[in-house]
ZAMARGU-4260 file (C-alpha; in steps of 0.2 Angstrom, whole numbers, plus 5000, padded with zeros to 4 digits):
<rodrens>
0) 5032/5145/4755 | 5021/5135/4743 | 5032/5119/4748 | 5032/5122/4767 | 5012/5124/4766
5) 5009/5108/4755 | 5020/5097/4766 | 5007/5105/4782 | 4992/5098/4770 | 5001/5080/4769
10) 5004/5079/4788 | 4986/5084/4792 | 4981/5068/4779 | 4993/5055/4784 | 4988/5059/4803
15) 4978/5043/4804 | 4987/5030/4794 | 5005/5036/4800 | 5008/5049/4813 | 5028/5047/4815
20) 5028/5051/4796 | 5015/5065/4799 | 5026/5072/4812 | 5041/5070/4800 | 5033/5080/4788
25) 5028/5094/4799 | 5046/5095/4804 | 5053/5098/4787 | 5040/5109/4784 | 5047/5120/4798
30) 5064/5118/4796 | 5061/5124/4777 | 5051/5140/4786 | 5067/5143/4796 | 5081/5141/4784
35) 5073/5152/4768 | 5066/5164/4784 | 5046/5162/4780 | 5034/5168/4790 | 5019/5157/4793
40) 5000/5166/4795 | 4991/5162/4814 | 4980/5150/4804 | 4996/5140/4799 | 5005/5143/4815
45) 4988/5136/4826 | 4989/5118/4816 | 5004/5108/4826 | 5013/5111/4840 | 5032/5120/4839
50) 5039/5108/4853 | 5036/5090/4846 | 5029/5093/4829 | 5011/5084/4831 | 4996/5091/4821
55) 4983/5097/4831 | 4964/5090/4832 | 4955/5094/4844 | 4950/5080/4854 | 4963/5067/4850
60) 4981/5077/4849 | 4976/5094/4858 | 4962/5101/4872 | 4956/5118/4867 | 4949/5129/4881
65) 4941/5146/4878 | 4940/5156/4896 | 4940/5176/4900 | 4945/5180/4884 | 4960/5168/4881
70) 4961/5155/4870 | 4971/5140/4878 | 4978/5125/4866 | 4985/5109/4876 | 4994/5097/4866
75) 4991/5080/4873 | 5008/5073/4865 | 5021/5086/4876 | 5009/5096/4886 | 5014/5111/4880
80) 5001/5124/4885 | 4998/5139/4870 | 4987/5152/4875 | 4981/5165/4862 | 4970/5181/4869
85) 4956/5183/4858 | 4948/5199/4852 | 4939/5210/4862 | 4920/5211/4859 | 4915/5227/4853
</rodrens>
């Protein structure tokens, strides 16, 4: 897991100098989640997209959207839409 989560931290630091090898690094990281079956928390899950492996940053890679109470992440690379329903308010 340690190894999975560092290589998330290099991708999101190489994402301005190299993003092929930012992606690369993204998907190792996932293919180490899948083989070993480790879970990732929501806060790791919500930094790249599943389908092309690009790290999220709001405003350059991915549009996020808060509406009726869902949470709606666009990345900009595959257009894949994520939506996410937020808490209710108490």
């Amino acid at each position: 897991m340690e190894c999975a989560i560092k290589l998330l931290d290099l991708a999101d630091k190489r994402w301005s100098s190299d993003p092929s090898l930012s992606r690369r690094y993204v998907e190792l990281a996932w293919r180490l989640k899948t083989k070993f079956n480790l879970r990732f928390s929501r806060e790791v899950k919500m930094h790249f997209c599943k389908r092309c492996f690009t790290i999220w940053r709001p405003g350059e890679t991915c549009r996020v959207r808060i509406r009726d109470g869902v949470l709606t992440v666009t990345c900009l690379n595959c257009n894949r839409v994520y939506r996410l329903p937020l808490p209710a308010k108490r």
